[in-house]
C-alpha positions in Angstrom: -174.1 115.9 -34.6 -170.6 114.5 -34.5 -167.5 116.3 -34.3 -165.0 116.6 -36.6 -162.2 118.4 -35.5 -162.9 118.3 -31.4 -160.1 116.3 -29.3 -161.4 113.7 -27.2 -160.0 114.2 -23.6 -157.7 111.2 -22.5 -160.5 109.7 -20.0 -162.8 109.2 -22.8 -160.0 107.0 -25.0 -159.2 104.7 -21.9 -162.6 104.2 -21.5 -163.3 102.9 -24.3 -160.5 101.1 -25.0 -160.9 99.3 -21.4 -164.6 98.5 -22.3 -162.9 96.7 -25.3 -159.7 95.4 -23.3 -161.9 92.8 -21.5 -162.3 90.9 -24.4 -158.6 91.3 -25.2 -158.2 90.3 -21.0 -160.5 87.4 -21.3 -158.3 85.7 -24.6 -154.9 86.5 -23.7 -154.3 86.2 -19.9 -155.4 82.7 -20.5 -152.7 81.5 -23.1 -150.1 80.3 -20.7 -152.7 78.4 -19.2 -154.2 76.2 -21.9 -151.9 73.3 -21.5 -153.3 73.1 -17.6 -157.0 73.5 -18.4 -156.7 71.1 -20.8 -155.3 68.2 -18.1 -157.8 69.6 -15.7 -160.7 69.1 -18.3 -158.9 66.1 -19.6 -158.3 67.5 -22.9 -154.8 66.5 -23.7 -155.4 67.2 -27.9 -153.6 71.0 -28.9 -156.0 71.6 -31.6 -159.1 71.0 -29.8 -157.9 73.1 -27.4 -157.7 75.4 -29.5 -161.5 76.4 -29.4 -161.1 77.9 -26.0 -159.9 81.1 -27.8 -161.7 80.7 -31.1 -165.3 79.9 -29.8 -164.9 83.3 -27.6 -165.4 84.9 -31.1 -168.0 82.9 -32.0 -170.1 84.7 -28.8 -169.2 87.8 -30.2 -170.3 87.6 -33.4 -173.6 86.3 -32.5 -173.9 88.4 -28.8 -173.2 92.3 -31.5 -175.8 90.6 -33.5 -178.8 91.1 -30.6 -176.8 94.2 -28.1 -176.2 96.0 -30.8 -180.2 96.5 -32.3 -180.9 96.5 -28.6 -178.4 99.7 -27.6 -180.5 101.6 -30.4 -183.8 101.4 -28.8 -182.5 101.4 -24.9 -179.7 103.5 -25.0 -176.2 102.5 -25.1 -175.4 102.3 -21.2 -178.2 100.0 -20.3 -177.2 97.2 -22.6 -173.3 97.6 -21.4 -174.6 96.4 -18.1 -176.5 93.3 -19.1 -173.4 92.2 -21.2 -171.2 92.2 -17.4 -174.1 90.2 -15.8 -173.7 87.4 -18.4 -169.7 87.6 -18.3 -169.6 87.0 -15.0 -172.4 84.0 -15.0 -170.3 82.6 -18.2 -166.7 83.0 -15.6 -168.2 81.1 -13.2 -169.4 78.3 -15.5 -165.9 78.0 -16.9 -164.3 78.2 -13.6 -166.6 75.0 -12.7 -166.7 73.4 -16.3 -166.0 69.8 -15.6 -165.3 68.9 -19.7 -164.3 70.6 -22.8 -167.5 70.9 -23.9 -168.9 72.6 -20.9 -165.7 75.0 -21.1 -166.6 75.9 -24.5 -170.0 76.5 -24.0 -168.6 79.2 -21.1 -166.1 80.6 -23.4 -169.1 80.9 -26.2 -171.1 82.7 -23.4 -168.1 85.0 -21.9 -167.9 86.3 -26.5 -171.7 86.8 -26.0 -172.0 89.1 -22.7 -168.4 90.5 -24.0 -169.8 91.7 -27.2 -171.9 94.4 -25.3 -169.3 96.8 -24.3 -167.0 95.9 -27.3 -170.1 96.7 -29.7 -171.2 99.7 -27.7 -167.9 101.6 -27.4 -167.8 101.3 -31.2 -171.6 102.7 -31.2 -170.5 105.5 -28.6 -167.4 106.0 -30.5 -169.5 106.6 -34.1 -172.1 108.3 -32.2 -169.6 111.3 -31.5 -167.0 111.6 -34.0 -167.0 110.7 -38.0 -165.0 110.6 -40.8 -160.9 110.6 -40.3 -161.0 111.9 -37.3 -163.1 108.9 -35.7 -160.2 106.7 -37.5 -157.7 108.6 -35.1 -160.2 108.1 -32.3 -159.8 104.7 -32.9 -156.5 104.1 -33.4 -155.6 106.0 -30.2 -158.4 103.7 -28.5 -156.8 100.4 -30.4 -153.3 101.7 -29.2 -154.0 102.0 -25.6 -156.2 98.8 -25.7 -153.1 96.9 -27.2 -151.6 96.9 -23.9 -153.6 94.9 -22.8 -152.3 91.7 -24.9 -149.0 92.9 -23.9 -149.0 92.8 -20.7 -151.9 89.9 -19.6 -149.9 86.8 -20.6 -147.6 87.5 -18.2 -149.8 88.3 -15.8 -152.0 84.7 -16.5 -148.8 82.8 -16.1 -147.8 84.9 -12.9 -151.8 83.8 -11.5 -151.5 80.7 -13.0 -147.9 79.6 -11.0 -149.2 81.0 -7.9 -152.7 80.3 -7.5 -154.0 78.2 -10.5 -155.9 79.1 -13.8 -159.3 79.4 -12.3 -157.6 82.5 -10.1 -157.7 83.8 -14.0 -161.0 84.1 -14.5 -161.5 85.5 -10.9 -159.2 88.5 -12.7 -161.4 88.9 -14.9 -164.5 89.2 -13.2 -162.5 92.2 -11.1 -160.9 93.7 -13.8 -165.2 94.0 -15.3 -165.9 95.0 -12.1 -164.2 98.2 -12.1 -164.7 99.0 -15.4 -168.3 98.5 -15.2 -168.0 100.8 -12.5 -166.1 103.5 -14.3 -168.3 103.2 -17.1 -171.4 103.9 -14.9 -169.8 107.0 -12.7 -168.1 108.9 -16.0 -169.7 107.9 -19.1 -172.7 110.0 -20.5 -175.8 108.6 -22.4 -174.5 109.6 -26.3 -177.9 107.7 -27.8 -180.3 111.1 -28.1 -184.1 110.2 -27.4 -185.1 110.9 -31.0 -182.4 108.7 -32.2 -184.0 105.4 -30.3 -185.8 103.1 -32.4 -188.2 100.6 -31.7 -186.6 96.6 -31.0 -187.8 94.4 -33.6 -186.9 91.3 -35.7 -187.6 93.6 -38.5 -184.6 95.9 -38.1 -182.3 93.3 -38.7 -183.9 93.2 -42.1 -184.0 96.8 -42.2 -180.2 97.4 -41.7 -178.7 94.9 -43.4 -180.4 96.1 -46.7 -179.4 99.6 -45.5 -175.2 98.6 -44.7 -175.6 96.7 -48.6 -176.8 99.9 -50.5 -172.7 100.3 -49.6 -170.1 98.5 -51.4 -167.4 99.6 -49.6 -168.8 99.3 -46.2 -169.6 95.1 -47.6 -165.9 95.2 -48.5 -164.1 96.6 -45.5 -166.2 94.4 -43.2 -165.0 91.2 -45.5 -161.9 92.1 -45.4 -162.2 92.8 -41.5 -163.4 88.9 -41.3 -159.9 88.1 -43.6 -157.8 89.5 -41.6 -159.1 88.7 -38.1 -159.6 84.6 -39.2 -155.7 84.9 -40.5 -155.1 86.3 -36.7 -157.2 84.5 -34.9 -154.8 81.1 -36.2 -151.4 83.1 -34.6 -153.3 83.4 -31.4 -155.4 80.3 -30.9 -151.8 78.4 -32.5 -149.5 80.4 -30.7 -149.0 78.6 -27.2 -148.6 75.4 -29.4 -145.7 77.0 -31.8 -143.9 79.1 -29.0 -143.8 75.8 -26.1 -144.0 72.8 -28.1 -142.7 73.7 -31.7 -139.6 76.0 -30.4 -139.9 74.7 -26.6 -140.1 78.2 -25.4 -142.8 77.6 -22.3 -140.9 80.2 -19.7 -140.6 82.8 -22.5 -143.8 82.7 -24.4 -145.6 85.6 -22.5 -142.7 87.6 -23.4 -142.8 86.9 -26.9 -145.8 87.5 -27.2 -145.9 90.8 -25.6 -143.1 91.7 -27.9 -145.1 90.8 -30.9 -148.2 93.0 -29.6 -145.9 95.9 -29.2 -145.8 96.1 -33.1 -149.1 96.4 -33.0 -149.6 99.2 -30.8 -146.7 100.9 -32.5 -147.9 100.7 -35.7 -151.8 101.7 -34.0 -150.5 104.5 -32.6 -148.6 105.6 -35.7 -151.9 105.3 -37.6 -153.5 107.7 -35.1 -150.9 110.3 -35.9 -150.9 109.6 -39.2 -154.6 109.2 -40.6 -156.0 112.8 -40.6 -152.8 113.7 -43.3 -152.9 110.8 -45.3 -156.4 109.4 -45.0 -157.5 106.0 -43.7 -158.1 104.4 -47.2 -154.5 105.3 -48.3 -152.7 103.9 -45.4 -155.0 101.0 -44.9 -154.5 100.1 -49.0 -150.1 100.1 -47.8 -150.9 97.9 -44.8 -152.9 95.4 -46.6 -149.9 95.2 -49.4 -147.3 95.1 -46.9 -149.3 92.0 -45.2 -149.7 90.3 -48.2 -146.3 90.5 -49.5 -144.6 89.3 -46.4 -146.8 86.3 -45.2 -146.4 84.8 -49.0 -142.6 85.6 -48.7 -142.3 83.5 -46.1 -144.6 80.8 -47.7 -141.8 80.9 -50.6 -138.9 80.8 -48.7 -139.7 78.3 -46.5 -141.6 75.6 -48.4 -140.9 72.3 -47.5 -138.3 73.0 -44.5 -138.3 73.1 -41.2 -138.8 76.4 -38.8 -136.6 79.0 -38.8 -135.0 80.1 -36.2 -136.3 82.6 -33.6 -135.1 85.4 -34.9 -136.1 84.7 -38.1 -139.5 84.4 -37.4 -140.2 87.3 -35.0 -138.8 89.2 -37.7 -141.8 88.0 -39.8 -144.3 88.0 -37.1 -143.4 91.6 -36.3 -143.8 92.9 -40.0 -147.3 91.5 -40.6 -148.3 92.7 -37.0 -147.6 95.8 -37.6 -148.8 96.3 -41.1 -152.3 95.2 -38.6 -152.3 98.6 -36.8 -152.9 99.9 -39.8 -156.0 98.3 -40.8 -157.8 97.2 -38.2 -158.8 100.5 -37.2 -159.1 102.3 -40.7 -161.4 99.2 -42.2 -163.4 99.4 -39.1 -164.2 102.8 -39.4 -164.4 103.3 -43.3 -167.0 100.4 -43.0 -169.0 102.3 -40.4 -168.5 106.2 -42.3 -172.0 105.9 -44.3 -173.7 104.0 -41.7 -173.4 106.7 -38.8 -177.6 107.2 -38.4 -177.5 102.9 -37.8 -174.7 102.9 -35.7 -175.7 100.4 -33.2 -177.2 98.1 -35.3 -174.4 98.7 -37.9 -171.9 97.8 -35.7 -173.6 94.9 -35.0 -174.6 93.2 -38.4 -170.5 94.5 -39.5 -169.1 93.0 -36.6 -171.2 90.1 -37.1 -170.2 89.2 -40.4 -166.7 90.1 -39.5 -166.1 87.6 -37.1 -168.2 84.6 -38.2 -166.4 85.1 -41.4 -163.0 84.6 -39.7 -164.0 81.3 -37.6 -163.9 79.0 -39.8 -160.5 80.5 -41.6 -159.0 80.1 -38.3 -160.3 76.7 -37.3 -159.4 75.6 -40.9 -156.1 77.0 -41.4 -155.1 76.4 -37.5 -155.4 72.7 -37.7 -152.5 72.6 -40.3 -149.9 74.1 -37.2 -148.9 71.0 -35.9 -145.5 70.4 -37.2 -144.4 73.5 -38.7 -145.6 77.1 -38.7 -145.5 77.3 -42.1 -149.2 76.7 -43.0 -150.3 79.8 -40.8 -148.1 81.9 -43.2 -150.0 80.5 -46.4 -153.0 81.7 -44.4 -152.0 84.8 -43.9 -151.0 85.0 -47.7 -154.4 84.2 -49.0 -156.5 85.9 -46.7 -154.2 89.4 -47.4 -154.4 88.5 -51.0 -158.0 88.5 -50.9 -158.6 91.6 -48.3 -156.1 93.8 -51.0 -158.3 92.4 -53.8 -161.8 93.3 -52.3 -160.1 96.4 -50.8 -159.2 97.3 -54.2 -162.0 96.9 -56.4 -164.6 98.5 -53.9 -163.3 101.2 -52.2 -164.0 104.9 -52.7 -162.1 107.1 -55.3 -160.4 109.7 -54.0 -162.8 112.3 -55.7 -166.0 110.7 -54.1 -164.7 110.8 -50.9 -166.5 114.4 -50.3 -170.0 112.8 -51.6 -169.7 109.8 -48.4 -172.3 110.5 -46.0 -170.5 110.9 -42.9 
């Protein structure tokens, strides 16, 4: 039975949020560093190199697809374990990748034994709290997590000046390590025996007619795929915009710290927020607010040149932090009726999330060459789309009571 109203104890929220900062570790920390794998690899193109953060998310969306079914009929903590032992064979292989092929094929890998504890922790998460008050458990979870992207471009460009990028992935491997470790010491079993069911092909077919009997849960996970792809182009562009648009190489893992700031204020905000107003109202403002200030920017700027800095961190920080307030709340509105599938749930949700948003980002991100201009159209039509969806299929206010939960 989940709890409604029982805090989670501060161990329990860093937990999680580390078993989902690894992902978060294994994209960021290497942005300073994608300019020097490229020469190593001899992949001197920007937009090619691109898919060394994008295909990441292509190994998560497929690697939920398979952990998640799995953590319902073995229990949650086995399948955490299996996902570290294929990280840390995928680390390896990109540590020794002699091409960008072979690279992406360890990045691809790294998404897939990744999308264990990232899937998981959602599963765990769902297994013990529902309704609101697992939107504040995620939003706390999301707001420590987010410091993560603050803080691990500056550490990859420290590793990368002093020891090179592969001394990146070695970072990576310890920073699994001792989660994996924590994870195994302090976290309890929260699949219950009777709960298990039996692995086969067939649940696949099983859940995702179960997850469409729910309109809303469809929507929120579209709009989830939206708003990720429109992301996923600022972070696989970024290093291209910030060093070679604005020629900011020394300050980039600043910037971009600064920008995820935003994030985790607005995340946090959320946490302290949703229980009053209710995860569908605030995640209905975010969505608006994101909309209406990527296609301000597409008006204002059409046809000239980049702004200045200022100008566009101003941007960049009001659309980030209209994202704290949806991430979470679509997440968990999408996973509200689904509780008693909550592995495999998670998994067919986040599967459709994030193959939706690949081909947005590989789409829309090879447009940033000259100006950053195009990522803000992006951003316009995939919020205008998410507020749309969001709109037409989410719950009323009075049937909110009649949700399973």
């Amino acid at each position: 039975m989940q709890n409604e109203q029982v805090k989670p104890n501060f161990e329990f929220i860093a937990l999680m949020a580390s078993l989902m900062s690894i992902v978060a570790l294994s994209i960021d920390a290497l942005l300073p560093a994608i300019a020097e794998i490229g020469i190593s690899i001899n992949s001197l193109n920007p937009t090619d190199n691109q898919l060394l953060i994008v295909m990441i998310f292509l190994g998560l969306g497929f690697g939920q697809l398979f952990f998640g079914p799995l953590s319902d009929s073995y229990g949650r903590k086995p399948v955490v374990y299996i996902g570290f032992v294929l990280f840390a064979f995928a680390s390896i292989l990109c540590v020794l990748a002699p091409s960008l092929e072979w690279m992406v094929v360890g990045r691809i890998l790294q998404g897939i034994g990744l999308s264990a504890p990232r899937t998981v922790s959602i599963s765990i998460i769902r297994d013990t709290y529902s309704g609101d008050y697992m939107a504040k458990i995620m939003s706390f979870v999301t707001a420590f997590f987010i410091l993560i992207p603050v803080v691990a471009p500056a550490i990859g460009k420290v590793i990368l000046e002093t020891m090179g990028w592969e001394a990146i992935f070695y970072m990576q491997l310890f920073f699994a390590l001792v989660v994996g470790i924590w994870f195994w010491k302090r976290q309890v079993e929260t699949l219950k025996p009777e709960y298990k069911v039996p692995f086969s092909l067939s649940i696949f077919i099983k859940g995702t007619k179960e997850i469409f009997k729910y309109t809303e849960t469809v929507a929120c996970t579209m709009v989830s795929g939206f708003i990720t792809g429109s992301f996923l182009v600022y972070l696989s562009s970024a290093q291209h915009v910030f060093e070679d648009q604005y020629n900011l190489k020394d300050s980039f893992p600043y910037i971009f710290a600064g920008l995820a700031l935003s994030i985790g204020l607005s995340t946090f905000l959320n946490g302290t927020l949703v229980v009053r107003f209710g995860m569908r109202k605030l995640a209905l403002y975010a969505l608006i607010l994101f909309t209406l200030v990527a296609l301000t920017y597409a008006v204002l700027f059409f046809g000239k040149p980049n702004p200045g800095l200022p100008i566009l961190l101003c941007f960049l920080a009001s659309l980030f932090f209209s994202l704290g307030f949806v991430w979470g709340n679509m997440r968990s509105i999408a996973m509200q009726p689904i509780g008693h599938i909550a592995g495999i749930g998670a998994a067919i949700t986040g599967f459709i999330s994030t193959i939706l948003s690949i081909p947005i980002s590989l789409y829309v991100g090879s447009f940033v060459q000259e100006t950053v201009w195009p990522l803000f159209v992006g951003l316009g039509a995939c919020g205008f789309l998410s507020t749309t969806l969001f709109l037409i299929f989410r719950t009323k206010p009075s049937q909110i009571n009649k949700t399973t939960s």
